[in-house]
C-alpha positions as CSV (number, residue, x, y, z in Angstrom):
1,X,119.3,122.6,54.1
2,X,119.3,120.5,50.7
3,X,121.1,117.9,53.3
4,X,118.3,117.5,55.5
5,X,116.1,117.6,52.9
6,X,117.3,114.5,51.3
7,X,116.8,112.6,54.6
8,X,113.4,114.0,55.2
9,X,112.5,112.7,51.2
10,X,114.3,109.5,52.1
11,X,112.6,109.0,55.1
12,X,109.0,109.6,54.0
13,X,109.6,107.7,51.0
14,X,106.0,106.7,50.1
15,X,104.4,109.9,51.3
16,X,103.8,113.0,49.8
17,X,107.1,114.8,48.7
18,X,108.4,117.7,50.7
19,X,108.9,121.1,49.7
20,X,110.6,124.2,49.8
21,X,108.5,127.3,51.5
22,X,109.2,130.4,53.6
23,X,112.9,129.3,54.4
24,X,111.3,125.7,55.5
25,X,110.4,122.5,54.7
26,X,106.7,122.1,54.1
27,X,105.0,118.1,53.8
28,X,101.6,117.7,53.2
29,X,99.6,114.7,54.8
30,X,96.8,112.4,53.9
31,X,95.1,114.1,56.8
32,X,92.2,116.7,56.2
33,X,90.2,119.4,57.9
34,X,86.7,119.2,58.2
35,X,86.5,121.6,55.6
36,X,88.4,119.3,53.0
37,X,92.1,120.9,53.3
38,X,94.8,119.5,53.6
39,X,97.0,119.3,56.5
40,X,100.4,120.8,55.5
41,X,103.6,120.5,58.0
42,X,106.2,122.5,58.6
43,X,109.0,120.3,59.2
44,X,112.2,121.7,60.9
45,X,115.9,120.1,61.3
46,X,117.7,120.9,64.7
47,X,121.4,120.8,65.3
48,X,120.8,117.1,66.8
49,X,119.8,115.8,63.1
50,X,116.5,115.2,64.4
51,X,113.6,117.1,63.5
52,X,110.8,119.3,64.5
53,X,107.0,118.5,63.2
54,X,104.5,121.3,63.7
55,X,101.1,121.9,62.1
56,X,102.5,125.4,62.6
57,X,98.6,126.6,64.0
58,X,97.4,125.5,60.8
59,X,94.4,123.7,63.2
60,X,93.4,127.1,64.8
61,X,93.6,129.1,61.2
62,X,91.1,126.0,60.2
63,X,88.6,127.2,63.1
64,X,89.3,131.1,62.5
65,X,88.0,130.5,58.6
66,X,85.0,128.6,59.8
67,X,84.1,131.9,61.7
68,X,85.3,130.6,65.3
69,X,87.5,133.6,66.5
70,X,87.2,133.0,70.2
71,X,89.2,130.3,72.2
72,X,88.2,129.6,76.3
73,X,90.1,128.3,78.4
74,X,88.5,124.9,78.2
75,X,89.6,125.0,74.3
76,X,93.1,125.3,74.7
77,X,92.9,122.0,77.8
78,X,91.6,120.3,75.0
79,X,94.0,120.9,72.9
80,X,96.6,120.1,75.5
81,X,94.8,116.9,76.2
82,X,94.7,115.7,73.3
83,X,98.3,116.4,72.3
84,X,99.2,114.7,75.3
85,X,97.1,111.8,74.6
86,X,99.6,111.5,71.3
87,X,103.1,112.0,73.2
88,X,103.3,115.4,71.9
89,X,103.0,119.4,72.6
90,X,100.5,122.5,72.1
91,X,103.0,125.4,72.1
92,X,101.2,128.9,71.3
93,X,98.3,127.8,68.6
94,X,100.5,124.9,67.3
95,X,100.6,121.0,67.7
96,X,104.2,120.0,67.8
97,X,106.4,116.9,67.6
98,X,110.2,118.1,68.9
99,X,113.7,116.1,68.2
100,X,111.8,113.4,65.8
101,X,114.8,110.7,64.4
102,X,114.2,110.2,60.6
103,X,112.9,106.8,61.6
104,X,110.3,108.0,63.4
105,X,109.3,111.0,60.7
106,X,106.6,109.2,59.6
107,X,104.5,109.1,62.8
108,X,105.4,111.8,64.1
109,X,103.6,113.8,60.8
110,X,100.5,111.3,61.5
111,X,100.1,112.2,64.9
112,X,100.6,115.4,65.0
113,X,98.5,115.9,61.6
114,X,95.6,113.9,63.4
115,X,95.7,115.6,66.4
116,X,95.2,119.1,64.4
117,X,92.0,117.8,63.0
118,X,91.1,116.5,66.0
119,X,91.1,119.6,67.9
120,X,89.8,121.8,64.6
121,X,86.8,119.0,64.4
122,X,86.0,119.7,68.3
123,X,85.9,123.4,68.0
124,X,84.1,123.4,64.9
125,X,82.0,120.9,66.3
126,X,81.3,123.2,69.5
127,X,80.6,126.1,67.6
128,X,78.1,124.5,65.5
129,X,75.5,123.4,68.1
130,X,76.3,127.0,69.9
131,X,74.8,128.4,66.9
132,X,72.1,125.8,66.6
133,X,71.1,126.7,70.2
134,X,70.8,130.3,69.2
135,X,68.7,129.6,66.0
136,X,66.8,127.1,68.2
137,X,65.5,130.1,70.4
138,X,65.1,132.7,67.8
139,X,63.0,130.0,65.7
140,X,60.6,130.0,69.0
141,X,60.2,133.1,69.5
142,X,58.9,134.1,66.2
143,X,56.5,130.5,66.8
144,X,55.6,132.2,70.0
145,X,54.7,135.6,68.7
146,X,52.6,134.5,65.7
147,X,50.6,132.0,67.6
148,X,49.4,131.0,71.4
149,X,52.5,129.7,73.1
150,X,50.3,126.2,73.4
151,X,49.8,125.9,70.0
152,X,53.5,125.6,69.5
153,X,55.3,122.3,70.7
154,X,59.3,121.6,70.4
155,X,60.8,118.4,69.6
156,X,57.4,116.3,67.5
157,X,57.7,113.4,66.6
158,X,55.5,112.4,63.0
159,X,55.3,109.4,61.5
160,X,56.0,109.6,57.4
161,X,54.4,107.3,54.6
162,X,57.4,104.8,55.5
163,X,56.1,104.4,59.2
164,X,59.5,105.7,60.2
165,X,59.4,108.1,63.1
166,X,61.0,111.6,62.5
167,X,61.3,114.4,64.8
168,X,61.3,118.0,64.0
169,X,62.6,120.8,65.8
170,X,58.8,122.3,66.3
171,X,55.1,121.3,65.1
172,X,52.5,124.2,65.2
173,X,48.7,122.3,66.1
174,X,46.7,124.8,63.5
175,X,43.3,125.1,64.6
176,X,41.9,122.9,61.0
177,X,43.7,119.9,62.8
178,X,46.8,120.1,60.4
179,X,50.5,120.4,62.2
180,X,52.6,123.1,60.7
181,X,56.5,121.2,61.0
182,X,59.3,123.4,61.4
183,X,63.0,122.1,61.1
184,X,66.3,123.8,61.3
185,X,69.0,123.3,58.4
186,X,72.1,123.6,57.9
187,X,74.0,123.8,54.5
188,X,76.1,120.9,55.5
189,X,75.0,117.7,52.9
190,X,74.5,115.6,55.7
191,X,72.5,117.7,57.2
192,X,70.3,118.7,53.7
193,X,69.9,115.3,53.0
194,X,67.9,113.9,56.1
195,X,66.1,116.9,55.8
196,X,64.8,115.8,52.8
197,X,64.0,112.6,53.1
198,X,61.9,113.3,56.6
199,X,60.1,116.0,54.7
200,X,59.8,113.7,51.7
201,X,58.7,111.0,53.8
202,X,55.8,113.5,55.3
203,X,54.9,114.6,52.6
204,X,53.8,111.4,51.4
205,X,52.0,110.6,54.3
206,X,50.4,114.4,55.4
207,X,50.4,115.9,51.7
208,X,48.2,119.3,53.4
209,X,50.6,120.2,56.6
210,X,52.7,122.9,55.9
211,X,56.5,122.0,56.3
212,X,58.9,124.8,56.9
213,X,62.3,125.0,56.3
214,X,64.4,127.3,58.5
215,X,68.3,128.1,57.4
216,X,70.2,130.7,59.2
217,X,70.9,132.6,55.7
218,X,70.3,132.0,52.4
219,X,74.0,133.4,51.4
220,X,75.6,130.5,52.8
221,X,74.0,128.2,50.3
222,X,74.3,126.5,47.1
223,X,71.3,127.1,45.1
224,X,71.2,123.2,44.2
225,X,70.2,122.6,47.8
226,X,67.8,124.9,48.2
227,X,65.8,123.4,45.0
228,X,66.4,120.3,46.6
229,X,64.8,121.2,49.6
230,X,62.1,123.2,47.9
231,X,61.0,119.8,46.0
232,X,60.1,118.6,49.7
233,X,58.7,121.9,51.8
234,X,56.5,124.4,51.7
235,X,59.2,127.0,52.2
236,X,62.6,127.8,52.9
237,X,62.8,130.3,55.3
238,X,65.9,132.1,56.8
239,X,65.8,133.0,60.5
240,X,66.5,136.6,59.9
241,X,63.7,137.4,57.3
242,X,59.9,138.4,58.9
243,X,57.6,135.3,59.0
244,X,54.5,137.7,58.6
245,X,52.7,135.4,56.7
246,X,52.7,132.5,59.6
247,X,49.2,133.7,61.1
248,X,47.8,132.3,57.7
249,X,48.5,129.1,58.1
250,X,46.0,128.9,61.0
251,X,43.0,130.2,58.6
C-alpha cells in the first residue's frame, strides 16, 4: 500500500495530500457541497497499477443531511446522466472513475468530485422548491381563511422608493386601501438578503403597509438574520404558528 501511495502523492503533486483511512487512501478536492464540505475521495489501487476514484456515496450522504431521504427513479437517471456526460459510472449511491493511470489521476478526482456536487446541487435543489411549493399553499390557506379569497392576490408586483419592481409571494388589499405583502424566506443568505432589500425598498416608499415575513421555522435560523429581517418587516412569522392576529390588519 505505502507503494501506491507514493505514486498517488507523486501523481497529484500540487493537490491536496492523500491520506491513510479505513484500510484506504482518502484525497480531498478543491471541490465542495452546497453545504460548504469538502469533497473527500476514496482512491483505490487495482492489480493493473491503475486506480479506482469513487466519491464513495459521499454525494447522496450530502442530500441525506440536508433532510432529502427519498430518491425516484428520475434521481438516480440523473445521476447516471450526468456520470455519463463525464466518461464515468454511478454504481450503488457512488460516482466512480475505474482503472485510472497515474497520469490521468488528476482528472479523474475532478470529474468525478464535480459530478458529486452536481448531482447533490440537483437534488438539493429539487427538494427545495418541493418544500417552497408546500409552504406556498399552506401560506394561502391561512390568507384565505382570515380574509375573503378576493382580498388575497399571489404573485404582486409593488414598486419600492427605488422605482424597482419587486414581487412578493402574496399582497392582502385591506379594506383602508393599504396592501398587506407577504413573502416566503428561507434561511439561505441569498435568499435573506433580497428579502431585505425589497422590504427595505417598500418600506421607504409605503412606510404604513404591513410586510410579513413567513419562514418555515424559526429553529432553522441564526438569530442575526432574523434581526436583520426584523429591521425591514412588520413580523417574522413561521408557517406553523397561528396567524390569529391577521383579521386586524383589516381594521
Amino acid at each position: 500500500m505505502s507503494d501506491q501511495y507514493e505514486v498517488l502523492r507523486d501523481a497529484i503533486a500540487g493537490s491536496q495530500q492523500p491520506w491513510f483511512a479505513d484500510g484506504g487512501i482518502r484525497v480531498p478536492t478543491t471541490t465542495l457541497f452546497p453545504s460548504g464540505e469538502v469533497i473527500n475521495l476514496a482512491v483505490t489501487p487495482n492489480r493493473s497499477g491503475g486506480f479506482r476514484v469513487s466519491d464513495d456515496g459521499l454525494g447522496r450522504t450530502a442530500v441525506l443531511d440536508e433532510g432529502v431521504h427519498h430518491m425516484r427513479p428520475g434521481d438516480r437517471r440523473r445521476a447516471e446522466a450526468i456520470a455519463e456526460q463525464s466518461g464515468i459510472r454511478f454504481e450503488g449511491d457512488a460516482f466512480v472513475a475505474d482503472d485510472v493511470g497515474a497520469q490521468n489521476l488528476v482528472t479523474a478526482m475532478a470529474l468525478v468530485a464535480e459530478a458529486s456536487r452536481a448531482w447533490a446541487t440537483l437534488m438539493l435543489e429539487r427538494s427545495v422548491r418541493h418544500r417552497e411549493r408546500a409552504l406556498f399553499e399552506v401560506v394561502k390557506d391561512k390568507l384565505e381563511r382570515a380574509y375573503s379569497s378576493p382580498m388575497v392576490q399571489p404573485k404582486v408586483a409593488v414598486l419600492g422608493a427605488s422605482s424597482s419592481q419587486y414581487d412578493f409571494d402574496f399582497g392582502v388589499k385591506l379594506s383602508d386601501g393599504r396592501i398587506a405583502l407577504f413573502e416566503i424566506i428561507s434561511p439561505a443568505p441569498p435568499s435573506v438578503a433580497f428579502a431585505h432589500t425589497k422590504f427595505s425598498d417598500v418600506q421607504r416608499a409605503q412606510p404604513d403597509w404591513p410586510r410579513e415575513a413567513v419562514v418555515e421555522n424559526l429553529n432553522d435560523w441564526p438569530a442575526e438574520a432574523l434581526a436583520l429581517l426584523s429591521q425591514v418587516t412588520s413580523h417574522v412569522r413561521p408557517a406553523s404558528a397561528e396567524w390569529k392576529d391577521l383579521p386586524l390588519m383589516a381594521a
